[in-house]
C-alpha positions as CSV (number, residue, x, y, z in Angstrom):
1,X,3.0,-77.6,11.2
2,X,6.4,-77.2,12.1
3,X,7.0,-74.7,8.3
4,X,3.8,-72.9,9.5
5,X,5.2,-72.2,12.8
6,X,8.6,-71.1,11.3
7,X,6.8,-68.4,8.8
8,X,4.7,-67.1,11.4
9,X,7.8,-66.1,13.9
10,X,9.5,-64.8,11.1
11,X,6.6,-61.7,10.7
12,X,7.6,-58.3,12.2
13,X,5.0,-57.9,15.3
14,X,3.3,-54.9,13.9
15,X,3.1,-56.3,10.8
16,X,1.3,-59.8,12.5
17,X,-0.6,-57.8,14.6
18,X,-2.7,-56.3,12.2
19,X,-3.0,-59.1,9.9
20,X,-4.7,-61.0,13.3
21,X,-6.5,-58.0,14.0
22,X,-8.1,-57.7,11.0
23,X,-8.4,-61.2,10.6
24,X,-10.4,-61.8,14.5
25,X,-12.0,-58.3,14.7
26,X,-13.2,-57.5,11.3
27,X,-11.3,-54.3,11.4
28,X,-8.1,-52.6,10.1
29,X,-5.6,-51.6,13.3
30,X,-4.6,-48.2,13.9
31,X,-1.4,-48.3,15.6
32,X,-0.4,-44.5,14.6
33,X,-3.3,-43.4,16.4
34,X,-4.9,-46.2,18.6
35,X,-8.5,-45.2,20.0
36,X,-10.5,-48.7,21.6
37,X,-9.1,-50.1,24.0
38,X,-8.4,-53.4,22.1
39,X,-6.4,-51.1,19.5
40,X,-4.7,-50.0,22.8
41,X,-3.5,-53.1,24.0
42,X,-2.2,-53.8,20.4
43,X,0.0,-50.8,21.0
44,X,1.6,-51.8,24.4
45,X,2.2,-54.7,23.4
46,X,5.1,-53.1,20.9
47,X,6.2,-50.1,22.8
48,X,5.9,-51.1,26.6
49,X,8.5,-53.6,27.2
50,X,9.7,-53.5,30.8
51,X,11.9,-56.2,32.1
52,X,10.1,-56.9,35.1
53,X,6.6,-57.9,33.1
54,X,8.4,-61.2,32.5
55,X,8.5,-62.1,35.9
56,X,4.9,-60.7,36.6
57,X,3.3,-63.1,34.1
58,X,5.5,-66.2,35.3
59,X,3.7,-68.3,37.6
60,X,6.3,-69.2,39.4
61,X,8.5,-66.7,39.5
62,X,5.5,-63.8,40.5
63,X,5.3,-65.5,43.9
64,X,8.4,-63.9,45.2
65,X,7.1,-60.5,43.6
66,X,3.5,-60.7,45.6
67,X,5.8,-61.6,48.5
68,X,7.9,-58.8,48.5
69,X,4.5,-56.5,47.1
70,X,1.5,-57.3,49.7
71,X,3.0,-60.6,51.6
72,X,3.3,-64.4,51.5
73,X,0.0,-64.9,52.9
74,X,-1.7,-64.0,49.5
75,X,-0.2,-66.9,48.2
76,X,-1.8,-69.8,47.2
77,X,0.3,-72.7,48.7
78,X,2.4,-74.4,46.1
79,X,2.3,-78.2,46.7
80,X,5.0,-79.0,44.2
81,X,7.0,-78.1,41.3
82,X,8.5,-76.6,39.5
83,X,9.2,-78.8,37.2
84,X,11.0,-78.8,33.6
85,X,9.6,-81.7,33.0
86,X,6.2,-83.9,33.2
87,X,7.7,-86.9,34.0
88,X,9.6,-85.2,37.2
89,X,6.2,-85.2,38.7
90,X,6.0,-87.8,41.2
91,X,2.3,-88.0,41.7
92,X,2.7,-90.1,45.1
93,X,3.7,-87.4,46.8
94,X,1.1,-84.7,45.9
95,X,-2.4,-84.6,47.9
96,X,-5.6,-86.0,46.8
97,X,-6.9,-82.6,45.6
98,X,-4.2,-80.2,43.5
99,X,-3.7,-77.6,40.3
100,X,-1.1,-78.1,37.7
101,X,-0.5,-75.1,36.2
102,X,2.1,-74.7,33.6
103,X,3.9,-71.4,34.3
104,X,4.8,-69.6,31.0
105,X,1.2,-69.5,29.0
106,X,-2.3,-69.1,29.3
107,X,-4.9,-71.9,29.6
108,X,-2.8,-74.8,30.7
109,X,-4.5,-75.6,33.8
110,X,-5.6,-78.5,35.4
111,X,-7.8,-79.1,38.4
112,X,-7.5,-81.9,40.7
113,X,-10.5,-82.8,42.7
114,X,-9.6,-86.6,43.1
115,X,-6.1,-87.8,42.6
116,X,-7.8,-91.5,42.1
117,X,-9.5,-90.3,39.2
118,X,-6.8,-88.0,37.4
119,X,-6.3,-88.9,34.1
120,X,-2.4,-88.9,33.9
121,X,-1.8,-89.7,30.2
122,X,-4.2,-87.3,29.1
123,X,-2.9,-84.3,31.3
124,X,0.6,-85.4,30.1
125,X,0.1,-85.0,26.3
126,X,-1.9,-81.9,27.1
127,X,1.0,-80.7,29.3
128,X,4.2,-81.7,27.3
129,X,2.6,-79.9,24.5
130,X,2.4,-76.8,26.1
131,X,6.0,-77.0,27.0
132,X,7.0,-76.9,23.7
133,X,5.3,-73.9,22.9
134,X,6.0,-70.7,22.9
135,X,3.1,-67.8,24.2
136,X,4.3,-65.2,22.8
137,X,3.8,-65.8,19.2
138,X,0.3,-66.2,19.0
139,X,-0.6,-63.2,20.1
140,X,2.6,-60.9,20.2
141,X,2.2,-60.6,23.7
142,X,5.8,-60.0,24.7
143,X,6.3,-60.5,28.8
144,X,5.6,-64.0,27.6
145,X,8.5,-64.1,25.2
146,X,11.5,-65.6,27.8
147,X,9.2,-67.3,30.5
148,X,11.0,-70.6,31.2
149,X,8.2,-73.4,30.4
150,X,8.0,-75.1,33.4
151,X,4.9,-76.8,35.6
152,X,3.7,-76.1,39.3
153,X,1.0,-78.0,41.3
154,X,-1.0,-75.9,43.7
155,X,-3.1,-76.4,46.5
156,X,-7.1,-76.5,45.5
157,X,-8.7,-73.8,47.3
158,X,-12.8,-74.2,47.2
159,X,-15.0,-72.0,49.1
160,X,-16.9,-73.1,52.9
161,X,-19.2,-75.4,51.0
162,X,-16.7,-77.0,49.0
163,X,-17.6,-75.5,45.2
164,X,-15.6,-73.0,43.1
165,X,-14.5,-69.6,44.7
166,X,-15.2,-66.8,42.8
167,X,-13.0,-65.1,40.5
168,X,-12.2,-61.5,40.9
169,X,-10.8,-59.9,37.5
170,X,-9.8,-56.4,38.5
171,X,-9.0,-53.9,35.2
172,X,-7.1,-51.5,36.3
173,X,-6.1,-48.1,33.8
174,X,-3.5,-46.1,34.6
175,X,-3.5,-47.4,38.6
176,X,-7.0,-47.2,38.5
177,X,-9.7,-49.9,39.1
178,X,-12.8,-49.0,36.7
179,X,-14.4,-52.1,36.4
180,X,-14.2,-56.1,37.7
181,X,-15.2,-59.0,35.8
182,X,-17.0,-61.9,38.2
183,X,-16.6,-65.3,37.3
184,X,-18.8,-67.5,39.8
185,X,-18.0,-70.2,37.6
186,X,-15.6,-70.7,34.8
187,X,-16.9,-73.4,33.3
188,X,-19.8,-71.2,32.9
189,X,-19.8,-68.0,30.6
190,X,-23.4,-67.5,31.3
191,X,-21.4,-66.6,35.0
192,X,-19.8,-63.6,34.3
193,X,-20.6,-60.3,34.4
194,X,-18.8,-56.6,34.9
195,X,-19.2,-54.5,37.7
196,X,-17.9,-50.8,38.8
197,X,-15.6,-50.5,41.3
198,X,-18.8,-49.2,43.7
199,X,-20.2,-52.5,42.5
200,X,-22.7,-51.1,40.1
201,X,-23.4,-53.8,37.5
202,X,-22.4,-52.4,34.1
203,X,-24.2,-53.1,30.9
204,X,-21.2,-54.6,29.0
205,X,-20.5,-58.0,28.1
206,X,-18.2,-60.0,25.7
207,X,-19.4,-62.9,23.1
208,X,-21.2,-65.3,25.2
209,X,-21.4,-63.9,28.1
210,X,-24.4,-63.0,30.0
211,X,-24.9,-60.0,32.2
212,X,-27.9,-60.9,33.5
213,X,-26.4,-62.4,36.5
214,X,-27.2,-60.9,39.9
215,X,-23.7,-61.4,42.3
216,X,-23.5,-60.1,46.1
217,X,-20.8,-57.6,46.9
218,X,-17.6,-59.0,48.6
219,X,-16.9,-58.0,51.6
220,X,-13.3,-57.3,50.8
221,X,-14.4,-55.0,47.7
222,X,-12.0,-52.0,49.1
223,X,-9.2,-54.3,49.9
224,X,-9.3,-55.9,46.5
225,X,-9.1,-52.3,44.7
226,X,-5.9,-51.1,47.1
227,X,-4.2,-54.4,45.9
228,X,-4.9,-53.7,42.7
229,X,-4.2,-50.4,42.4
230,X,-0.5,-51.8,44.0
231,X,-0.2,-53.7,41.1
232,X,-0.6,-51.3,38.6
233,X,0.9,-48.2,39.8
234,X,2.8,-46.5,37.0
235,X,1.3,-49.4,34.5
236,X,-0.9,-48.1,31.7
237,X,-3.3,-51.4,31.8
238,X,-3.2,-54.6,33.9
239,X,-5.8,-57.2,35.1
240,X,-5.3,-58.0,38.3
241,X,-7.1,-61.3,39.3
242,X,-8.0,-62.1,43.2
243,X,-10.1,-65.0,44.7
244,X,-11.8,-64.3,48.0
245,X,-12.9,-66.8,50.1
246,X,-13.6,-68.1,54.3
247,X,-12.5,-64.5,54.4
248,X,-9.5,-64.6,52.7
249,X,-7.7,-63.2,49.9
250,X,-5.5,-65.1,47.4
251,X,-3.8,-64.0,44.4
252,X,-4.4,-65.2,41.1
253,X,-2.6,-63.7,38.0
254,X,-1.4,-60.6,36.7
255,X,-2.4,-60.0,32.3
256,X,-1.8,-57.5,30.4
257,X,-3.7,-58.1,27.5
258,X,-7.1,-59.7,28.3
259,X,-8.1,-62.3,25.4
260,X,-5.1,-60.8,23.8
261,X,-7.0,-57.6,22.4
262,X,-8.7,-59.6,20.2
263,X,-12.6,-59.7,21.6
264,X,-15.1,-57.5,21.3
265,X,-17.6,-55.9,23.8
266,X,-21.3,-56.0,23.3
267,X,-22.3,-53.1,22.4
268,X,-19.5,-52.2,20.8
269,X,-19.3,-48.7,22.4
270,X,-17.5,-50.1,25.3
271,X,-14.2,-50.6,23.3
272,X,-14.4,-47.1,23.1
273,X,-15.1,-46.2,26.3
274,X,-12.6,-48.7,28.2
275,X,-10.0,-46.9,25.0
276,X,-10.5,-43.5,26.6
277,X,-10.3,-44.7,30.2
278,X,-6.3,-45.8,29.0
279,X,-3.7,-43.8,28.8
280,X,-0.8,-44.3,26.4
281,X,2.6,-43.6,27.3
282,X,4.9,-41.1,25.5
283,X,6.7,-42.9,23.1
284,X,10.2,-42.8,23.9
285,X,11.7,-44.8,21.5
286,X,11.2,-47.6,18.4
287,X,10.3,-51.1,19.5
């Protein structure tokens, strides 16, 4: 695995990119003239490299910029961490109910509803795996590229009745929210569905995911777009996620490159749309 590993950082990123591309999406990548917006994101990913995009992906380190952004009280509380290492977690003093959350990927998550029933060995393997690894070579997605692994435990938030919050995925193009993604649960594709930003529910889905799902307005719809729209100023694309609940707002994460540009819509005419909806940046120099 390790040889593998080797010959796959060693690829140039366009060159990689449109190998995977053609190899996930069945297509050949245009970079010289991108159109969709999953050929888009394939784009930014080579030619828009800012510095601060590293922070804005790190778990960690993006809590002192949505401090300094919109305030402390967005923040989910952190209950411990960070940590360079698994076994520096001393699970004694963490509550009954917590989130680990490794800080420089995607996906390495765990949710702890019952610290009597957490299976530590498991997480652990899971966990020190992830450390080794990293992000950015899977998918060229470069604000990933110099995120210091490390592992945070957050406090779990649920919502009055004690079940998941919902998940508020705002895609923002060119500092403007078009559409939201609602995840009621995430366990649960068939619980996700798009919506305008005047919460019209739009006929668009991905693989597997139904949009047949009926979900109530927030009540903190506008708030959401103005903190999303913070976000994203001056940023060709960025997913802005929020979770609202008991009246409250909480950050979640900030991507750049949702399922890495490598998923289609259903029907396919949305990657065209959502590819006219972003704007490209001049291209300024090779990268």
């Amino acid at each position: 695995m390790w040889i593998t590993d080797l010959v796959i950082r060693s690829i140039p990123d366009a060159a990689y990119l449109k190998y995977m591309y053609r190899k996930v999406m069945g297509k050949k990548l245009d970079l010289e003239n991108p159109r969709t917006f999953n050929e888009k994101l394939q784009w930014l990913k080579l030619h828009d490299r800012r510095p601060e995009y590293t922070k804005m992906v790190d778990k960690y380190e993006v809590r002192q910029y949505i401090k300094e952004k919109i305030g402390e009280e967005y923040l989910i509380p952190l209950v411990g961490g960070p940590w360079d290492k698994f076994e520096d977690i001393d699970f004694s003093k963490l509550p009954e109910q917590f989130v680990l959350k490794c800080t420089h990927d995607s996906g390495s998550v765990e949710i702890c509803k019952d610290k009597g029933n957490f299976d530590i060995p498991l997480v652990r393997n899971r966990f020190n795996r992830a450390l080794k690894g990293n992000f950015f070579y899977g998918g060229r997605e470069w604000p990933y590229k110099h995120v210091k692994p490390r592992i945070i435990a957050e406090r779990y938030i649920s919502d009055t009745k004690g079940g998941e919050i919902v998940d508020y995925k705002l895609h923002c193009f060119n500092g403007e929210v078009k559409l939201i993604l609602v995840c009621v649960d995430r366990t649960c594709e068939e619980k996700k569905v798009f919506y305008g930003s005047q919460w019209n529910k739009l006929p668009v889905k991905r693989p597997n995911m139904s949009s047949d799902v009926d979900i109530s307005r927030p009540r903190m719809l506008e708030h959401m777009i103005r903190i999303a729209q913070i976000f994203s100023a001056q940023i060709p694309f960025l997913r802005v996620d929020l979770y609202e609940t008991s009246g409250r707002l909480y950050f979640g994460e900030l991507t750049f490159f949702p399922a890495g540009g490598f998923e289609p819509f259903e029907p396919e005419e949305w990657d065209a749309i959502m590819g006219e909806w972003l704007r490209l940046p001049e291209l300024t120099s090779g990268k």
